[in-house]
Each structure stands twice: as C-alpha cells, then as structure tokens.
C-alpha positions in Angstrom: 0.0 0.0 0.0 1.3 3.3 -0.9 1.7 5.9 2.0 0.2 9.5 1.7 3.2 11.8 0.3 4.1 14.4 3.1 3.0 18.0 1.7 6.3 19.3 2.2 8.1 16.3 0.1 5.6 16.9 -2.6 5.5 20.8 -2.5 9.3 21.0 -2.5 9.8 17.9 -4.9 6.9 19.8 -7.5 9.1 23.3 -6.9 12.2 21.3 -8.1 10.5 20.9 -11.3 10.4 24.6 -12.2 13.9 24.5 -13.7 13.3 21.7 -16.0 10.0 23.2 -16.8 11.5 27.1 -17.6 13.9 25.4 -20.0 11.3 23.6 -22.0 9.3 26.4 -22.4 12.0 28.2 -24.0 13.5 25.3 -26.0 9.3 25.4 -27.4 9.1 29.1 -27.3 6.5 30.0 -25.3 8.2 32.0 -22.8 10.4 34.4 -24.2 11.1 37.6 -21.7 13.8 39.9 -22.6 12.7 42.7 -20.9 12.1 41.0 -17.4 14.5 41.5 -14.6 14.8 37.7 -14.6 18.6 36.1 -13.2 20.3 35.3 -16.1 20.6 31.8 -15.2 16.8 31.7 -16.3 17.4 33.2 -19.7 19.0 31.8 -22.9 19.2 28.2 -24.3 16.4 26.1 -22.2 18.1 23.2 -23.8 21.8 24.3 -21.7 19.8 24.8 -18.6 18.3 21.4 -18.8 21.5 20.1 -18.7 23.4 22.5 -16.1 20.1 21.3 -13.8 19.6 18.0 -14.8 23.4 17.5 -14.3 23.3 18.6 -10.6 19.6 16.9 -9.9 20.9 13.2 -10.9 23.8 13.3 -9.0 21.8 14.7 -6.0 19.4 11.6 -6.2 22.2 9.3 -5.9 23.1 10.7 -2.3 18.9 10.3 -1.3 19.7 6.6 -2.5 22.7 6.7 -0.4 20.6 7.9 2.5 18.1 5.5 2.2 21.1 2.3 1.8 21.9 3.2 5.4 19.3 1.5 6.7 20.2 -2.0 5.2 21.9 -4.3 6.2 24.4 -7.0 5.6 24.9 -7.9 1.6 21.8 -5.4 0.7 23.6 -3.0 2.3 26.6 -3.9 -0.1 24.0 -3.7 -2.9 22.1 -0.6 -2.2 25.7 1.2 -1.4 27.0 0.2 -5.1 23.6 1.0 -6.6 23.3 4.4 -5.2 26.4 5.8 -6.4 25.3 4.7 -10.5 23.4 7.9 -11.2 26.5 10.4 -10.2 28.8 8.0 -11.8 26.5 7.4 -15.4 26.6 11.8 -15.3 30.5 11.5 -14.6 31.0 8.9 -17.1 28.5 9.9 -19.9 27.8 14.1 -19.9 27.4 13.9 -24.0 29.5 15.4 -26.7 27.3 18.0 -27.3 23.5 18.7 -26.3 21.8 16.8 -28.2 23.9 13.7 -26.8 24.1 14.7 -23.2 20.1 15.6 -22.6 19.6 11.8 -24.3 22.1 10.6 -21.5 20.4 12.7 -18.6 17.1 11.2 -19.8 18.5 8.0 -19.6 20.0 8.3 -16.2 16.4 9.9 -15.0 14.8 6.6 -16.5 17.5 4.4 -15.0 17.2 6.1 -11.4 13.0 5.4 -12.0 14.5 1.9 -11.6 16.8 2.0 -8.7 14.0 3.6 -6.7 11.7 0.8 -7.4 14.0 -1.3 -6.3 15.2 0.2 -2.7 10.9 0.7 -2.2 11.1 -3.2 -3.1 14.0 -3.9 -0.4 11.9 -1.3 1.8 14.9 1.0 2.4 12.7 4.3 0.8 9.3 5.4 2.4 6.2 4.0 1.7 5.2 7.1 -0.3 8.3 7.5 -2.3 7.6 5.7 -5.8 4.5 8.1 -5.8 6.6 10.7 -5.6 8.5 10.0 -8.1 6.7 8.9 -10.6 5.3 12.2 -10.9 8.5 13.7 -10.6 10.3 11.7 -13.5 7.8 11.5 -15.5 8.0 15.4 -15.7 11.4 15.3 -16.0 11.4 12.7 -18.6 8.7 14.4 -20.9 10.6 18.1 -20.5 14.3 16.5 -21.6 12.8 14.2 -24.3 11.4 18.1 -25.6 15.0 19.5 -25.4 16.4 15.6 -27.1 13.9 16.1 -29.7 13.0 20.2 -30.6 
C-alpha cells in the first residue's frame, strides 16, 4: 500500500520541477522575456539549462539513495551502497558530446534512477510514499528533456 506523500516532500519535490519546466518552455518558445529582470541563469538556451540542472539533480538523487542504503543491512547493504552511487557515476561517465547527446544521457539516467528507486521501495529502504513521488516527478522530468532531445 502506498503511504500519503508528506506536503512538504511533494510541494518542495513539485518546486524542483520549475527548472526543467522554464527550459522547456523556451526550447518550445513559449516564454520568451527579454525585458524581465529575470537572473540570467533563467534566460537563454532552455536546452543548456536542462542540462546544467539535470546535471546537478541526478547526482543529487544518488546521495537520497545513499541515505536510504543506510538503513540496510548486511549484503543489501553492499548492494544498495554500489547502486546508489550509478546515477553520479552514469553523469561523470556519460555528460554527451554535445546537447543533443548529453540531454539523451540525462534522460537515460532519470529513467535508470525510476528503476533504482523501485527497487530500494522493493527492499523497503525508501518510504512507503516515495515511488509516488516519483513517478510524478520523472515523469516530468522525462517528458521536458525528451522536448530539449527532440525540438
């Protein structure tokens, strides 16, 4: 049975979209502001930002992962340590050689961390809530990178 997100996981973990959902309304051109005195971290390529932010957003899952293989114990332990570290290492290992090739590897490593959070919910390391979470969250993810991959 799935567990009842906590408002402040989902209200912060909804807020961490807004990066990945600026830079695809820019890569589709729906938000285009010159004239606002927005940072200029916000303006520019969306298709650059999705990977400055998707790039520091995987990496930052893997230590969550990391969190959550503290509470096991024995050879899962051994397991969920080497599994949580795969996301920072897939970014380390595979940034791209240009856009187009490193939003396809970030998309990958969002799908592929999908999968190692099913499977510390299966060994009951995350909270019951979590793959709700998350779900959500990566789907978003997913669908704004695929528009950078693809527009």
């Amino acid at each position: 049975m799935l567990g009842r997100i906590p408002p402040a996981a989902f209200v912060l973990g909804l807020a961490g979209l807004t990066p990945f959902l600026w830079a695809a309304l820019l890569v589709l051109g729906l938000f285009n502001v010159p004239d606002w005195p927005i940072p200029q971290v916000l303006l520019g390529d969306g298709k650059l930002i999705m990977i400055r932010y998707g790039g520091i957003i995987l990496p930052f899952m893997a230590g969550v992962l990391w969190g959550f293989a503290t509470n096991a114990r024995g050879s899962q332990a051994i397991a969920a340590y080497a599994l949580s570290v795969l996301p920072a290492l897939w970014w380390f290992f595979m940034p791209g050689t240009g856009v187009t090739s490193a939003l396809t590897n970030l998309t990958t490593g969002f799908i592929g961390l999908l999968l190692l959070d099913y499977a510390f919910a299966r060994w009951d390391l995350a909270p019951s809530w979590w793959m709700a979470l998350r779900v959500q969250l990566t789907a978003v993810v997913v669908l704004c990178l695929l528009i950078g991959v693809f527009l």
